[in-house]
C-alpha positions, 0 to 999 in steps of 0.5 A, spaced: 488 558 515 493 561 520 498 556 523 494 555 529 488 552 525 493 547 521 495 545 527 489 544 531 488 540 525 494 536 525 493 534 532 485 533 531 485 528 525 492 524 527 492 524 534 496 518 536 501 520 530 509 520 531 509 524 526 514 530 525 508 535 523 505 533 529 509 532 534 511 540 532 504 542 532 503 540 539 509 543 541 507 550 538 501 549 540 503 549 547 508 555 546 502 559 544 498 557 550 504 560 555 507 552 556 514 551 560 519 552 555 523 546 557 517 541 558 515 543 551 522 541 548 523 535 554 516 533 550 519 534 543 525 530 544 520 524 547 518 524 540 523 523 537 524 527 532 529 531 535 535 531 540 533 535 546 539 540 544 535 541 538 529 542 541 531 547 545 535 550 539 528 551 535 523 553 541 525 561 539 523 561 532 518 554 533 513 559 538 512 563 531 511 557 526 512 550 527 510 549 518 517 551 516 521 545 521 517 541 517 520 537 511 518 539 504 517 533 499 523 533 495 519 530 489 510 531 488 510 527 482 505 520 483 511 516 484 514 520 489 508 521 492 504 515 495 499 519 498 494 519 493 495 511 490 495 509 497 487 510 498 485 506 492 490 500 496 486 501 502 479 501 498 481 494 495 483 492 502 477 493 505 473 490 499 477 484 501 477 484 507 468 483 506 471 477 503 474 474 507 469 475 512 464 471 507 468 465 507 469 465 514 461 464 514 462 458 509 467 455 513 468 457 520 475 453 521 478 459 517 481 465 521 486 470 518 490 475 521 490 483 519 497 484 518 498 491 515 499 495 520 505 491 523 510 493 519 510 495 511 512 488 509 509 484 504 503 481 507 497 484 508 492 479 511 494 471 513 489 466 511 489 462 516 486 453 518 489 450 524 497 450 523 495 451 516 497 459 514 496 462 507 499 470 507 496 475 501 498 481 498 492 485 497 493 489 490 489 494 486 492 494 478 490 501 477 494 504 470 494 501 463 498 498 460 497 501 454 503 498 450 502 490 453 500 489 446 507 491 443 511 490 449 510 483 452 504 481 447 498 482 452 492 486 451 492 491 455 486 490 458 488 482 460 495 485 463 497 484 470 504 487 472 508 483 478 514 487 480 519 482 479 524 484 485 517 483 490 516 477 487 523 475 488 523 476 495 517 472 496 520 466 494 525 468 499 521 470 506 514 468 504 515 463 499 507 461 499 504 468 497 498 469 493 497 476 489 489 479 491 489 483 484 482 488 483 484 491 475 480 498 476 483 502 471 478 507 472 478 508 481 484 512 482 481 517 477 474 518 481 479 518 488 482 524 485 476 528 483 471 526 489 476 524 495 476 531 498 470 533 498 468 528 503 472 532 508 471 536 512 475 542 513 480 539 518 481 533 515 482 537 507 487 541 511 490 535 513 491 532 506 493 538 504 499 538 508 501 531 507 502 532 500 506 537 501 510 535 506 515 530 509 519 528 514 520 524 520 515 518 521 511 520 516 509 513 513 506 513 520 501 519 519 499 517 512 497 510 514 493 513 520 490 517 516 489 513 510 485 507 513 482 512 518 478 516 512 476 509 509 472 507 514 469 514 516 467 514 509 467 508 506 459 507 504 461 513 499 467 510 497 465 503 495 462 506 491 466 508 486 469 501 485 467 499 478 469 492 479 467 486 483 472 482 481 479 479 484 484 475 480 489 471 484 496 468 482 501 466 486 508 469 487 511 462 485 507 462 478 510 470 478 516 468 477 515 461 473 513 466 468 518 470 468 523 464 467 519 461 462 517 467 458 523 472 459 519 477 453 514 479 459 519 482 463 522 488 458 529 489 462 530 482 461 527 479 456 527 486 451 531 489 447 531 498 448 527 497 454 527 504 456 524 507 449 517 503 452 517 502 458 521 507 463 518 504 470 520 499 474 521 491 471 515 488 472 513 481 470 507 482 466 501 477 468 495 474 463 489 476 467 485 470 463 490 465 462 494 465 468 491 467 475 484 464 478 479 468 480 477 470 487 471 466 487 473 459 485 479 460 490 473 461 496 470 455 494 475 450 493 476 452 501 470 452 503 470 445 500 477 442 501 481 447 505 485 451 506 491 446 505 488 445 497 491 452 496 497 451 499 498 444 495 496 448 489 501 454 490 507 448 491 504 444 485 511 441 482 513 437 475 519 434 472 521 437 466 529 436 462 532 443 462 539 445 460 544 444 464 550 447 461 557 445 464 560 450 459 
């Protein structure tokens, strides 16, 4: 495709996106049509990407290309690209989201407010019952732990990794957090052989350009065209969910794990850490012992409330520890 047809795509798929790749393309766009240079770099500079110096500066060479002003990614590796881990999220968010609405149905007094899409933060939906709110971080355990059995004493199947800075900072902003976790080892693999075809042309070239480029504002574009895909194509992609299932823990019991079982978190419990597990320090969860199922939560609040979670999350015992004076 010529750049022309790029960027009518860009423009077309992500209309409302302050990106840098957007907002060149209607920039380049306009320039092609015969549009008032000073318009055009007045629009540029709104955009907020550019000083109006700038703009002006890289009209002349803007009016033959606008791809090359867009940023490359540094890195495409999946750690450095989020694009592609993000569908499997908002896949499990959507899954989520049904049931939520189903225990609205069972118990009218619960609401919740949706928000993913004020800021990148912690929480992702707010359960919420008169003064009563209950935040939730909706999460899908795509990969394997396969050396959970040497490393924490876990079988990889019965493995669930909490990073443990996220948890942290739960405790410190949002201290009743719980922790939505679909375990779908088999969804980013399927996402990776059968997303693209659902496109259509525009959309493919869209993702395409996204995965290799950056810049400015570009987490808005790739949320925007993230949740946007889901929904257009969400009665093929709830298909390829292989698990019905939600765990739940909280981000209280993450870190009494953590304190009590210091070996579940290699990089402080584990000796040459880096020869096993060279990612992130993760408390690792026992799937079967330590979190509660989706569906007995919902029954609980369906029966007593939503205050019985939030008396549940903040469950206190007395207990002698050390004290050392030195």
């Amino acid at each position: 495709m010529n750049e022309a047809d790029v960027a009518n795509a860009l423009i077309t798929v992500l209309p409302n996106s302050r990106w840098i790749g957007v907002s060149l393309s209607r920039a380049f766009l306009a320039l092609q049509q015969g549009a008032d240079y000073d318009d055009v770099a007045r629009s540029l500079y709104q955009g907020g990407s550019f000083t109006l110096a700038k703009a002006k500066e890289i009209l002349p060479e803007l009016k033959s290309s606008f791809i090359k002003f867009v940023p490359q990614r540094g890195k495409l590796g999946s750690a450095e690209n989020p694009i592609t881990k993000l569908f499997p999220a908002a896949i499990t968010e959507q899954r989520f989201l049904t049931e939520i609405d189903n225990l609205r149905t069972s118990k009218p007094s619960v609401d919740y407010q949706d928000e993913r899409f004020v800021g990148h933060s912690l929480v992702d939906f707010v359960l919420k019952e008169g003064d009563i709110q209950v935040p939730v971080n909706v999460k899908n355990a795509g990969t394997r732990f396969e050396s959970a059995k040497q490393l924490v004493g876990l079988e990889p199947d019965d493995c669930i990794p909490i990073p443990v800075y996220k948890a942290y900072d739960a405790l410190d902003k949002e201290p009743n957090l719980l922790y939505i976790i679909s375990v779908d080892y088999g969804l980013i693999n399927t996402i990776s052989q059968r997303l693209v075809p659902l496109f259509n042309q525009q959309e493919q070239t869209t993702w395409k350009i996204l995965n290799t480029h950056a810049g400015t504002r570009i987490r808005d574009a790739e949320d925007f065209f993230i949740y946007n895909m889901t929904l257009k194509y969400w009665a093929q992609l709830q298909n390829y969910v292989t698990t019905s299932i939600f765990h739940v823990i909280s981000a209280r019991k993450c870190i009494r794990i953590l304190q009590n079982q210091p070996k579940r978190t290699p990089g402080i419990g584990l000796r040459a850490w880096g020869t096993g597990a060279n990612a992130e320090v993760n408390v690792h969860v026992c799937v079967s012992r330590e979190t509660k199922g989706w569906n007995e939560i919902a029954q609980r609040i369906s029966s007593q409330g939503l205050s019985d979670i939030l008396n549940a999350i903040n469950r206190k015992s007395t207990e002698v520890v050390y004290d050392p004076e030195i």
